[in-house]
C-alpha positions in Angstrom: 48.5 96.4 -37.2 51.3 97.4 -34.9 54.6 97.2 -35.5 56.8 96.9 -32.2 61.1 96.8 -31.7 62.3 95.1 -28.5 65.7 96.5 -27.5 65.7 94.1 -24.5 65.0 90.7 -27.3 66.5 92.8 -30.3 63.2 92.0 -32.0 61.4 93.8 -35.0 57.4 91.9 -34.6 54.7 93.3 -37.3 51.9 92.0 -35.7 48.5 91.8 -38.1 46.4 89.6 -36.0 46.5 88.3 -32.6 48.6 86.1 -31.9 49.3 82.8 -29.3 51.6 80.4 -28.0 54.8 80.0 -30.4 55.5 80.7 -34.2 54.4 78.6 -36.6 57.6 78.2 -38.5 61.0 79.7 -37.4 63.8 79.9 -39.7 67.4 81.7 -38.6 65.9 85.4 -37.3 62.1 84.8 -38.8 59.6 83.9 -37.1 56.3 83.9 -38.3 52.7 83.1 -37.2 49.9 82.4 -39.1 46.0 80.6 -38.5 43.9 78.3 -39.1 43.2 79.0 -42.8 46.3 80.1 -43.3 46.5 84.1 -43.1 49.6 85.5 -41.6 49.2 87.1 -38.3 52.5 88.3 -36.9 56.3 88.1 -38.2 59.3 88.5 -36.4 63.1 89.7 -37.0 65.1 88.6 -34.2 68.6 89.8 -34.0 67.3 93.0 -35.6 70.1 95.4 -35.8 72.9 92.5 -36.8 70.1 91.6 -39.5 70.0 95.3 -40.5 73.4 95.5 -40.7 74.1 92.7 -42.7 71.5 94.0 -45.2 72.4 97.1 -45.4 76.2 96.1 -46.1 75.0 93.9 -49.0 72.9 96.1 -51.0 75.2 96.7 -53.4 75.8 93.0 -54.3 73.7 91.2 -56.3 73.7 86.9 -55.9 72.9 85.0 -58.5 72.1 81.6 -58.6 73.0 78.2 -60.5 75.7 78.3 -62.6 77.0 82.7 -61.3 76.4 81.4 -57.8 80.0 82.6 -56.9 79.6 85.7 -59.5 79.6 89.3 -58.2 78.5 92.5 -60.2 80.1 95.3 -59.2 78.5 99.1 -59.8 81.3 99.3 -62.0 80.4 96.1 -64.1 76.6 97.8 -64.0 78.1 101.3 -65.4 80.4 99.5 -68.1 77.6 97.0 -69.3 75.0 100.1 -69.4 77.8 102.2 -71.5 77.8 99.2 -74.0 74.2 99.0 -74.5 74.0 102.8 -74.9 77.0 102.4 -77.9 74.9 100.0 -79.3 71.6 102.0 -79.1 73.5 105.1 -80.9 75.2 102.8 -83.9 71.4 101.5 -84.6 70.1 105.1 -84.7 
């Protein structure tokens, strides 16, 4: 197993397994390749650092699907919800 960063490509690539020709299946910065029975062999980042980046800047906001699609919990709303519950917890004891 190797894991290998291109600065040249701006590519992260875990390789587990040899690997040939092009990915399988490529989807915005993955890339991944896999064999015949179907055991993944390599994936790729590309764009790694603007990938980080972005990741890293998000980490503190949770999405939510379906109907809190556009809702965002804040570490406040975390700290105010886990007061509650703590309230709660010391009326029942």
């Amino acid at each position: 197993m190797k894991l290998i960063y291109t600065p040249s490509k701006d590519e992260l690539l875990l390789k587990i397994h040899p690997v040939k020709g092009r990915p399988n299946k490529e989807s915005g910065p993955l890339k991944i390749w896999w064999d015949d029975e179907g055991n993944i062999c390599a994936i790729a980042i590309t764009k790694y650092t603007e990938e980080l980046e972005e990741f890293s800047g998000s980490l503190n906001v949770i999405q939510l699907g379906n109907i809190w699609k556009a809702i965002k919990i804040t570490d406040a709303d975390i700290s105010e919800a886990r007061e509650e519950l703590l309230r709660k917890i010391e009326e029942k004891w």
